[in-house]
C-alpha positions in Angstrom: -54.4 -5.1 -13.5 -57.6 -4.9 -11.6 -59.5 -7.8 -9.7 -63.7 -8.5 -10.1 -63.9 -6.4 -7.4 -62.4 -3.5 -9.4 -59.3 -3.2 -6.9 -55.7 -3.0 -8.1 -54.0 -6.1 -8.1 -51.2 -4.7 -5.5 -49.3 -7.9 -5.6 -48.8 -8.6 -8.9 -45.9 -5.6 -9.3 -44.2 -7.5 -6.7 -44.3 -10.9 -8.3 -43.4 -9.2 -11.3 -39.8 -8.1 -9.5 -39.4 -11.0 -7.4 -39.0 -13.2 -11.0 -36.8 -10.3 -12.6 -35.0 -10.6 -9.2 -34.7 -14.4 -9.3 -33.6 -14.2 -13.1 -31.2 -11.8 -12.5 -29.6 -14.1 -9.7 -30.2 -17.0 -12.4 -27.9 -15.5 -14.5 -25.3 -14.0 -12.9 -25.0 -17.2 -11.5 -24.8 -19.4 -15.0 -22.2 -16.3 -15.4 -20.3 -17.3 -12.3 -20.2 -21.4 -13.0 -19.4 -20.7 -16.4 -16.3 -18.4 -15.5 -15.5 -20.9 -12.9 -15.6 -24.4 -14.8 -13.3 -22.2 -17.4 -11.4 -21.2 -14.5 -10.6 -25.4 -13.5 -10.5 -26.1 -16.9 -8.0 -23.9 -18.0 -5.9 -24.3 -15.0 -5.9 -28.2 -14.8 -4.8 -27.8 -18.6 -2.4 -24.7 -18.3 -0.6 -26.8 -15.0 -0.4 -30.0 -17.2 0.9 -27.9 -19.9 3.6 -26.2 -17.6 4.5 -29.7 -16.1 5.7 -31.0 -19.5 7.2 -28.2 -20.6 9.3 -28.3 -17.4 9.6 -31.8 -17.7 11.1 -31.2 -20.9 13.5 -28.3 -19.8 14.7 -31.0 -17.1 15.8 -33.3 -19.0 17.4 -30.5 -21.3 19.4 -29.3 -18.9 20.4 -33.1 -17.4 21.5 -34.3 -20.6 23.4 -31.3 -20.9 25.2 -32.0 -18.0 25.5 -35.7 -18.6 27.6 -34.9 -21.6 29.7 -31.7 -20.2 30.7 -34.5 -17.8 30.7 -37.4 -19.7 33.7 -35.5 -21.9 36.1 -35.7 -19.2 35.0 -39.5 -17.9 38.3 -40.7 -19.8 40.9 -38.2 -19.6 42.2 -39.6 -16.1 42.2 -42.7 -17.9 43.9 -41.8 -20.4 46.6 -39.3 -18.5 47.3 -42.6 -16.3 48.7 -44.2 -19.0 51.6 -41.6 -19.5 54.8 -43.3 -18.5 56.4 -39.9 -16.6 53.7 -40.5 -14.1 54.4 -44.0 -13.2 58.0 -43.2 -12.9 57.1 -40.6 -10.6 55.2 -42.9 -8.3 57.5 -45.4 -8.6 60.8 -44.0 -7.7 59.4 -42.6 -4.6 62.0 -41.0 -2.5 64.9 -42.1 -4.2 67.5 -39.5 -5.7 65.8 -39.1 -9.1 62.2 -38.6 -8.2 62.7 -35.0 -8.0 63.4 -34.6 -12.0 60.8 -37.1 -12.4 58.3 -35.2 -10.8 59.1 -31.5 -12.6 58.3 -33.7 -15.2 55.0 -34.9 -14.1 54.6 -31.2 -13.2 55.0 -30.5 -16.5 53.0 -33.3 -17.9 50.0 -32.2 -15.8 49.8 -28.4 -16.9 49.9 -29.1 -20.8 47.1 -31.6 -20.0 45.3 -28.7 -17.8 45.6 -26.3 -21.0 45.1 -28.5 -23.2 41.6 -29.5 -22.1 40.6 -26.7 -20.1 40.7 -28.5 -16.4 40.5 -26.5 -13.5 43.8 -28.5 -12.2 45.1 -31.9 -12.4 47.2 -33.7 -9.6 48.9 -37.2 -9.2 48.6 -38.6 -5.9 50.2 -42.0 -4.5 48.8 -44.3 -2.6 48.9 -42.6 0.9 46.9 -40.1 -0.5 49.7 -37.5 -0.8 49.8 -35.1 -4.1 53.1 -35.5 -5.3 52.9 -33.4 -9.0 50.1 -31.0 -9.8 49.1 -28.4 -12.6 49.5 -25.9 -10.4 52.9 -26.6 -8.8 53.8 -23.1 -9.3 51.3 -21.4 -7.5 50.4 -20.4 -4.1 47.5 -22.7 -4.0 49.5 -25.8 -5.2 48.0 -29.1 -4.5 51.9 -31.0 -4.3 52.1 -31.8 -0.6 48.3 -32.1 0.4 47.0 -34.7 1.2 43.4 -35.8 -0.2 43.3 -39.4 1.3 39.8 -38.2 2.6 38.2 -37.6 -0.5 35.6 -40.0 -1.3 37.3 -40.4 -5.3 40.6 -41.1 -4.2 39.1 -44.4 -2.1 36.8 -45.0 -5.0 39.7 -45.1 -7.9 41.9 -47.4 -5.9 39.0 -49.8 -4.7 36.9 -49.4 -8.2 38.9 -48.2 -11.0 37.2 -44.7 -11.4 36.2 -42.2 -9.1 33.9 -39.1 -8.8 33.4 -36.6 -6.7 31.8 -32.9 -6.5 32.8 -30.0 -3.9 34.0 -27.0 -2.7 38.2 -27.4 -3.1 39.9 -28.2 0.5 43.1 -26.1 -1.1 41.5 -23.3 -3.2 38.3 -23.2 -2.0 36.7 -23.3 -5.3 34.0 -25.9 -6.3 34.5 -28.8 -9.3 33.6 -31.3 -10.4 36.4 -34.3 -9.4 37.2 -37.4 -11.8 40.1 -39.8 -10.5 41.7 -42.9 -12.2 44.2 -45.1 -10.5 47.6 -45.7 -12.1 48.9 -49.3 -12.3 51.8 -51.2 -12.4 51.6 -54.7 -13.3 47.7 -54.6 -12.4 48.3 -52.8 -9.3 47.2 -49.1 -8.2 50.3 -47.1 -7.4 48.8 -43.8 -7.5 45.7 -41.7 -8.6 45.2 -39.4 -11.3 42.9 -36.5 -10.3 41.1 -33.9 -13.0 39.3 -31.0 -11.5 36.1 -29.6 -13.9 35.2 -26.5 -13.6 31.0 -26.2 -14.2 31.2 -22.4 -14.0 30.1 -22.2 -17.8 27.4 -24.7 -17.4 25.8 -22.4 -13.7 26.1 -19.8 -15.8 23.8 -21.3 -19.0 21.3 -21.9 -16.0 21.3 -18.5 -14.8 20.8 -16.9 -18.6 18.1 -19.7 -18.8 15.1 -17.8 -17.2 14.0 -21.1 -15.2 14.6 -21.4 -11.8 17.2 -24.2 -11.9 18.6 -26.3 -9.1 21.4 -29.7 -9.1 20.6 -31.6 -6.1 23.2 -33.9 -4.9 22.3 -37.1 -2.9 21.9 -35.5 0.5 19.7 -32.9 -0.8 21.9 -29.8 -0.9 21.7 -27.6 -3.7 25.6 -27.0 -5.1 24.3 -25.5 -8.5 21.7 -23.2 -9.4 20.3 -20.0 -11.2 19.7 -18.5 -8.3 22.9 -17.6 -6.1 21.3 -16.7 -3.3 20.4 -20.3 -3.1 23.5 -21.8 -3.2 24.5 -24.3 -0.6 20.9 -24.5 1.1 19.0 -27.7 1.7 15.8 -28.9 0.7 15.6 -30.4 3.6 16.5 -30.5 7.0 20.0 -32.7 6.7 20.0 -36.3 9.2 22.8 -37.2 11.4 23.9 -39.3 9.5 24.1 -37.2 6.1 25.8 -34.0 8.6 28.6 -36.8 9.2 29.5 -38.2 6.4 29.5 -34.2 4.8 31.9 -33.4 7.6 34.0 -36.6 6.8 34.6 -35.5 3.3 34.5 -31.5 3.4 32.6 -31.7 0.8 30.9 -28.0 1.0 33.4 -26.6 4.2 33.1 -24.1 5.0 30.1 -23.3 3.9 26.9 -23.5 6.2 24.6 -25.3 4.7 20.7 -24.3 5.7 17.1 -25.4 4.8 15.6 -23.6 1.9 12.0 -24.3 2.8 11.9 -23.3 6.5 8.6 -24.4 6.7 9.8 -28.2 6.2 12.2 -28.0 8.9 12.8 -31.4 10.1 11.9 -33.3 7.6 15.3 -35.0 6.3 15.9 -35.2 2.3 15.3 -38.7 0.5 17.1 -39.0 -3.1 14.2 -41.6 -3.7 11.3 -39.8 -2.6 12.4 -36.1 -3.0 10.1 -33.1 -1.8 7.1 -32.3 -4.7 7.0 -28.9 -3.2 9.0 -26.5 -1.6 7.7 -22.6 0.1 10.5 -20.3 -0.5 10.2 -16.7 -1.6 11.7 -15.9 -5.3 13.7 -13.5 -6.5 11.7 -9.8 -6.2 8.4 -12.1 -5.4 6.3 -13.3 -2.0 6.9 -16.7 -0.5 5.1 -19.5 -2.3 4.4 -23.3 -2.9 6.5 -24.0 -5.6 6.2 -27.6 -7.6 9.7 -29.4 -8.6 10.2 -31.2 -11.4 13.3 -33.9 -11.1 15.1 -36.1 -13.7 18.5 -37.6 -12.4 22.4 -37.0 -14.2 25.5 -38.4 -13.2 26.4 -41.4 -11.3 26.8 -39.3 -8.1 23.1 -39.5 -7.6 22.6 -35.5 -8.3 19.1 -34.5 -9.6 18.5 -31.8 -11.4 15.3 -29.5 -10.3 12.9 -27.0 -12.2 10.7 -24.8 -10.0 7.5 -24.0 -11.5 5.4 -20.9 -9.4 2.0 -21.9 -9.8 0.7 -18.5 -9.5 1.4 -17.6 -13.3 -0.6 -21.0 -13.7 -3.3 -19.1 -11.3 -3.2 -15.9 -13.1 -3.7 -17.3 -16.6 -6.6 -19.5 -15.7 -8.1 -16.5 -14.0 -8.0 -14.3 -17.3 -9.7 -17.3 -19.2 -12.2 -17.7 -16.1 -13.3 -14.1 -16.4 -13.5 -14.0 -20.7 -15.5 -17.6 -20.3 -17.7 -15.1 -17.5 -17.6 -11.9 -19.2 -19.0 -13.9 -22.5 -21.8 -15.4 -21.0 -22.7 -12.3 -19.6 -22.5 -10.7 -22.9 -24.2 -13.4 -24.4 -26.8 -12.8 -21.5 -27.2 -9.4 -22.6 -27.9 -9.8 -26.2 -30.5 -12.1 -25.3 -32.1 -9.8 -22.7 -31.9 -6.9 -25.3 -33.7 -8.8 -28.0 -36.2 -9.7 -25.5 -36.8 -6.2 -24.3 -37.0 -5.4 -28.1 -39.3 -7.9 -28.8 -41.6 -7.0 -25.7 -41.3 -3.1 -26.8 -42.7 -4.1 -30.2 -46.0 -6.3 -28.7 -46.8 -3.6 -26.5 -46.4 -0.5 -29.3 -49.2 -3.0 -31.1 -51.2 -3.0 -28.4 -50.6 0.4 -27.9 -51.8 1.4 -31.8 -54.8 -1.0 -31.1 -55.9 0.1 -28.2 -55.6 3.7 -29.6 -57.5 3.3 -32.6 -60.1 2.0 -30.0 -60.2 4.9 -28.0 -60.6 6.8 -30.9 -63.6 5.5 -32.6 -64.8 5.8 -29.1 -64.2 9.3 -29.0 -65.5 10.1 -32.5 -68.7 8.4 -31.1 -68.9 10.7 -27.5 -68.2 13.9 -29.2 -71.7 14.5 -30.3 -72.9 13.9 -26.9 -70.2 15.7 -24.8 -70.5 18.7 -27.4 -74.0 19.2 -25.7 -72.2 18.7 -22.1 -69.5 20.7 -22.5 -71.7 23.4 -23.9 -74.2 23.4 -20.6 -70.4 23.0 -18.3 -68.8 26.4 -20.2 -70.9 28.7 -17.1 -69.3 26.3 -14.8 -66.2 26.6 -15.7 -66.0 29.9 -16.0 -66.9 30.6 -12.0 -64.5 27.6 -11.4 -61.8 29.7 -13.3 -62.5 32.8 -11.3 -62.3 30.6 -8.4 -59.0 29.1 -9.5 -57.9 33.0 -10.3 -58.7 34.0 -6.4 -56.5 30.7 -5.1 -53.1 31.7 -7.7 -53.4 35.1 -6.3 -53.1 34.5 -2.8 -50.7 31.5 -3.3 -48.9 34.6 -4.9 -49.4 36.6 -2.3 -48.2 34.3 0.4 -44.9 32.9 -1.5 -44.1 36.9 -1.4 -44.3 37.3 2.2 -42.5 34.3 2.5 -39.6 35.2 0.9 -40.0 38.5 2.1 -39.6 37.0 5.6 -36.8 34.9 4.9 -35.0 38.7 3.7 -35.9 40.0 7.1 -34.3 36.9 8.6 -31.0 37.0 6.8 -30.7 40.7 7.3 -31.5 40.3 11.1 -28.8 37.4 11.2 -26.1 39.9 9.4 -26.8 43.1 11.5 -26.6 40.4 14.4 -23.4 39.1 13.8 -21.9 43.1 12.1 -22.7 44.0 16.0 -21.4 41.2 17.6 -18.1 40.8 15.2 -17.3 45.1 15.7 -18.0 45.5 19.6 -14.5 43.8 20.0 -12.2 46.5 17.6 -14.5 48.9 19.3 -13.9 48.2 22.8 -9.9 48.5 21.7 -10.2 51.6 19.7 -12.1 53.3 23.1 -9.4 52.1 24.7 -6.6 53.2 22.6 -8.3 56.7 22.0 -8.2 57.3 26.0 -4.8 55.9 26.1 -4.1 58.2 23.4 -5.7 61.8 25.9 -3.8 60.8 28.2 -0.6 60.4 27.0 -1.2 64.0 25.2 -2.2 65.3 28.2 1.4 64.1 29.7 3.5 65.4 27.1 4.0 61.8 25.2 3.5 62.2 22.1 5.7 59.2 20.1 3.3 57.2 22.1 0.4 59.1 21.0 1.5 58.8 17.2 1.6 54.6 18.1 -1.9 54.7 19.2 -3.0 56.6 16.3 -1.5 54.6 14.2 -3.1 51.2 16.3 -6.1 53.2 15.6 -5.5 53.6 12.2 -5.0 49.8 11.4 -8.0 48.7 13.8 -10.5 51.0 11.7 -8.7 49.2 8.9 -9.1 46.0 10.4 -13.1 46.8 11.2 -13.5 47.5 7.7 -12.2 44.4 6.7 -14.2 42.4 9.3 -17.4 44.4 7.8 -16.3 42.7 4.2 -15.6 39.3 5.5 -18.8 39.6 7.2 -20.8 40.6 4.2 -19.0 37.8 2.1 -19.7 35.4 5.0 -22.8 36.3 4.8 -23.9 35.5 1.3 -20.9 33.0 0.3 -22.4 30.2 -2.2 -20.2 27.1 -2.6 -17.2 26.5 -0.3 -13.7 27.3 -2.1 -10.3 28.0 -1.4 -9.8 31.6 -2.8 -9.6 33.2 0.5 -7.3 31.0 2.0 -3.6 32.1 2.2 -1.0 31.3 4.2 -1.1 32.9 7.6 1.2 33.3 10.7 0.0 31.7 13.7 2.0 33.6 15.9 1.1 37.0 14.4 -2.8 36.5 14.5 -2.5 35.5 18.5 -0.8 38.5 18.9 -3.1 40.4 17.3 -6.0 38.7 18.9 -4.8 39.1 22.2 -4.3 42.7 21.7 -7.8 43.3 21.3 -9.1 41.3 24.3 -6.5 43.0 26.4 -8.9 45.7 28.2 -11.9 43.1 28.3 -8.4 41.0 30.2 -7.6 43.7 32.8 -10.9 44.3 33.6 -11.5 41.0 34.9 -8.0 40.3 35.6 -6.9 37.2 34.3 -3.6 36.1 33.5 -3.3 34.9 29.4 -0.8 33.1 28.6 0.4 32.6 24.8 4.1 31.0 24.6 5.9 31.5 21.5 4.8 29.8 18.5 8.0 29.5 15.8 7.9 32.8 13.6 7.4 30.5 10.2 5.0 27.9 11.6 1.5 29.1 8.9 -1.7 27.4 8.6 -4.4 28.1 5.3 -6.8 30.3 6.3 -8.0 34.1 6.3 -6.1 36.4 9.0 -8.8 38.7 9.8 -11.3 36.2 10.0 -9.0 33.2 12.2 -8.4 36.6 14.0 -12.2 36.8 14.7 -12.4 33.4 16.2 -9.5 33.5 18.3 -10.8 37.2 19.5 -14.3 35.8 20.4 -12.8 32.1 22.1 -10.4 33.8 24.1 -12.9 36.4 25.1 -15.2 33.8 26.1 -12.4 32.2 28.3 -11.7 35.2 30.3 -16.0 35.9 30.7 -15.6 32.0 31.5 -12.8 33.4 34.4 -15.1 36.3 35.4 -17.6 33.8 36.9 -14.8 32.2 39.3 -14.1 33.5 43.0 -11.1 34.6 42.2 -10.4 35.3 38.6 -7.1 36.7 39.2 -5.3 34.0 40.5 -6.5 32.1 37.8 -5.5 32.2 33.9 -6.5 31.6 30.1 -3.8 29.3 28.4 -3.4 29.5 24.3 -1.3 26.7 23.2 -0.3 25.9 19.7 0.6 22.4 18.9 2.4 21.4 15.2 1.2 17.8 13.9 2.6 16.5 11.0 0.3 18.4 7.9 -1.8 20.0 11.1 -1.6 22.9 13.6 -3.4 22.1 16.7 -4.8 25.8 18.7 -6.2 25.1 21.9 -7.7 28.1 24.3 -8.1 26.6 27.7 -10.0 28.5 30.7 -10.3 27.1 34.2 -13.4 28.4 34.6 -17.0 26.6 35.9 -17.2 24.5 32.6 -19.7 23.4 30.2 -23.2 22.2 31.8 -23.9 18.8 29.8 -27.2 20.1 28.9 -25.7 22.9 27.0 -22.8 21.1 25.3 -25.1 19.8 22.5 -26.5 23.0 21.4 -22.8 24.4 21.7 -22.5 26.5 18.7 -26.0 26.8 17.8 -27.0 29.9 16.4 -29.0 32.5 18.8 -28.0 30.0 21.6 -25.9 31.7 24.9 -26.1 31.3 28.0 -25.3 34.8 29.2 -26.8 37.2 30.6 -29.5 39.5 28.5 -27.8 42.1 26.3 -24.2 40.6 27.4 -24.3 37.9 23.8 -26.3 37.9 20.9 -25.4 33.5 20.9 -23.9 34.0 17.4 -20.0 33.6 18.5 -19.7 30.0 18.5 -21.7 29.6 15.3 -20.3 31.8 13.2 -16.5 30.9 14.7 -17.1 27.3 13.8 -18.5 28.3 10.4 -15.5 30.3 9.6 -13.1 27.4 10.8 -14.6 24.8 8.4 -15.2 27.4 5.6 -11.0 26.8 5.9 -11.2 22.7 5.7 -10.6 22.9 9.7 -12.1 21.7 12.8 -13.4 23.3 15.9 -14.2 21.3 18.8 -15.4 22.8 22.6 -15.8 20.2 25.5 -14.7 20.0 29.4 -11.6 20.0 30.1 -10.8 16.2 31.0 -7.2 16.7 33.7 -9.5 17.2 36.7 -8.9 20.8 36.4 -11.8 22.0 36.2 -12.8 24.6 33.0 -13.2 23.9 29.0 -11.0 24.0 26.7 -12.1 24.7 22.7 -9.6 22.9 20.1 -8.7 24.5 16.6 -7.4 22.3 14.0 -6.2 24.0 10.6 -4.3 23.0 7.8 -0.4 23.5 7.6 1.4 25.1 5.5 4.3 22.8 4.3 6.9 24.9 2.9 8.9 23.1 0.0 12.2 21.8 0.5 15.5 23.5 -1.7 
């Protein structure tokens, strides 16, 4: 688009992406109200959904209960009216009661068997058990007394009592109906049935709901979790503590909050906790609703957890497919757009083509003339154009022919450097080796020749490595192997060892364990620890007195890493050179004494195998540098 003035219009391609922009952000926000109206939707109707389904399971499992109970509401009664019993209470201690009471023994256990009671025990009005079900076992109620239990009061005072808790005797929970026994109107005893709700715990626990009974003072004494048996859901008052303790209702069990985070906040049976945070089963902690409906006359309540996250997760799903379809629907609608536009502007391109054509067809006449007088031009501008190819030729060739002459003056560079080292030791091994002919010693000899031997080896090798070094494409791990640490600083001190007693300084290496490896290339980690080590001691050769002083080699294992560290106490690194540390062609030494490739090609080696190689002052007041390898382990397998 260009203005009157014949200018590009240079703003309108940025008001062209600033709307694209702002419809982008248009839509992805439509996406994102969509996917979150779905989101409340779904979970106000998914949490109203779970609420009376729960609400339903509730009062499932109370009317359950209410008749598992309700079956045994009249068996005291009825088991009162037996005529052994009264004679049992009534003749007291007097010479009979004794046959009397075998017989209410009796009595008792067909009635235990026959209904399938946990026990059943007469007691008279002192509260003492005088004829039980379970006379004949160690746990026999005859001679306890249960004047404390809330149903024993209850039955003489109302007629019927009821009670739940853990057994003072046996120590096993039930549920506790009693009915008095009378004589001409008057209580003279109690008749007691014990219900086991085993059956009914376990129903709760095959349920897949997380269940809880809730008696009056908040403590849960059913549920289908066990782990939660005998908490609170609630921090208990005084007052309910006391009047627990007065009846042993749950001794000797401790009874706990559940939700430690409403710790002092006492349980109400009228206005129960909505909520409670407690971690379930193989889940985190969370806010968990409750659902109540009251069973029994006992003023239990029977509790469904419902963990809203599943609530969460579901309304989430139908939040992101409410998102993801507006999006889509987004797309489809951007695509036919783009379609449509693609279509105007092929019209407008076969229009303005036809155009250009006739225009054409309507120049050629004259530019035939044109191009006609231009062919003379053209021709000296393509001799021209000729002249400029050839000596663009001319000069990419002696570029490239420089950049050969570069790389080969970097290799022969680094060959020299890398072989001066095996060199120095086989001079010094080849005069070791005179001399010890000369004296007659010649097992010796043959061990110098055959050090000899292996360094010439060992330079051959360093030439390869070298040349591979030299002209290796991609990183990989094919030369990597594992390698002993402790054998390629032995062998790297070995070759610094007449560069060591010339300046004498001490080197100290202490042993490294003989199976501790590390991934690398021996020969070449041989040639860095070679050249830092050899830097240390010319490091030493600058101090006053070099041999008081010493190079240190420590080896330190760390976890999947082996930590080498050669450390001189020598002048240091000057802060102006530790930048350009391990630049190439940079050394501070003396003309002819370094060619500055060391460092460079050391560090080059070390991260060719995945390592690190770090040089800095040392930092223990010392004095001297210290230069850090880092390699890989090798982690052997266990049997």
């Amino acid at each position: 688009m260009t203005q009157p003035d014949g200018h590009a219009d240079l703003a309108h391609p940025a008001r062209g992406r600033g709307w694209r922009l702002a419809v982008a952000l248009a839509m992805a926000a439509c996406c994102a109200a969509a996917g979150w109206g779905a989101y409340a939707i779904a979970l106000q109707r998914y949490v109203a959904t779970r609420a009376e389904e729960a609400g339903q399971r509730t009062t499932f499992y109370a009317q359950n209960l209410r008749s598992t109970l309700a079956r045994y509401e009249s068996l005291p009664r009825l088991a009162a009216l037996e005529h052994v019993l009264h004679v049992a209470l009534l003749e007291g201690a007097q010479a009979g009661d004794a046959t009397m009471r075998r017989a209410a023994n009796a009595y008792l256990k067909e009635v235990q068997a026959a209904t399938d009671l946990a026990a059943a025990h007469l007691i008279n009005t002192t509260g003492l058990t005088i004829a039980a079900s379970n006379w004949d076992l160690p746990t026999s109620f005859v001679g306890q007394n249960y004047a404390f239990r809330p149903y024993f009061a209850e039955a003489m005072r109302e007629g019927l009592g009821r009670f739940y808790g853990v057994g003072n005797t046996t120590g096993e929970t039930g549920y506790f109906v009693a009915a008095p026994v009378r004589e001409d109107a008057k209580p003279i005893g109690v008749v007691v049935v014990k219900v086991n709700l085993d059956a009914f715990e376990a129903s709760l626990s095959r349920s897949g709901d997380t269940v809880l009974l809730v008696d009056r003072h908040g403590v849960i004494f059913l549920s289908s979790v066990p782990e939660w048996k005998y908490r609170t859901l609630g921090t208990l008052s005084p007052e309910q503590q006391t009047a627990l303790d007065a009846t042993r209702q749950y001794a000797p069990h401790s009874l706990t909050p559940l939700d430690t985070q409403a710790g002092g906040v006492p349980f109400s049976a009228d206005q129960p906790p909505q909520t409670v945070r407690v971690a379930l089963p193989g889940k985190s902690a969370s806010t968990l609703r409750v659902q109540y409906r009251p069973v029994g006359l006992l003023g239990w309540q029977v509790a469904v957890l419902i963990d809203p996250r599943d609530e969460q997760r579901t309304a989430l799903v139908a939040g992101a497919s409410a998102a993801f379809a507006m999006a889509l629907v987004f797309s489809v609608f951007v695509a036919l757009r783009l379609r449509t536009r693609r279509r105007d502007e092929q019209r407008r391109a076969r229009a303005a083509l036809r155009e250009v054509q006739r225009d054409l067809e309507a120049r050629i006449a004259q530019r035939t003339a044109e191009l006609t007088s231009a062919n003379t031009a053209l021709a000296s501008k393509v001799e021209a154009l000729d002249a400029a190819q050839r000596i663009l030729r001319e000069t990419r060739d002696a570029a490239v022919q420089a950049g050969k002459l570069a790389v080969l003056g970097q290799m022969a560079a680094g060959i020299t450097h890398e072989l001066n080292q095996p060199l120095t030791a086989l001079t010094t091994l080849s005069d070791n080796a005179n001399q010890l002919a000369e004296r007659g010693r010649i097992d010796e000899v043959r061990g110098n020749l055959t050090h000899i031997s292996q360094l010439a080896e060992r330079m051959g090798r360093i030439v390869s490595h070298i040349k591979a070094f030299s002209r290796k494409g991609a990183r990989g791990d094919e030369a990597r192997a594992a390698v002993s640490v402790d054998e390629t600083i032995r062998q790297a001190l070995m070759l610094v060892e007449t560069r060591r007693r010339q300046v004498g300084v001490t080197v100290t290496a202490p042993p490294v364990q003989a199976d501790l490896a590390v991934w690398a290339n021996a020969v070449r980690l041989e040639q860095v620890l070679v050249n830092l080590i050899r830097n240390a001691i010319d490091a030493m050769a600058e101090t006053s007195q070099p041999e008081s002083a010493a190079v240190h080699v420590r080896v330190e294992p760390i976890e999947n890493w082996v930590r080498i560290t050669v450390r001189d106490f020598g002048p240091g690194i000057p802060p102006d050179v530790l930048p350009r540390l391990f630049e190439p062609f940079f050394t501070t030494k003396d003309d002819g004494l370094g060619l500055g490739l060391g460092l460079a090609i050391s560090l080059a080696i070390i991260e060719d195998f995945g390592g690190r190689l770090v040089g800095q002052n040392a930092d223990d007041g010392a004095g001297g540098a210290e230069f850090v390898i880092e390699l890989e382990r090798v982690v052997k397998p266990h049997a």
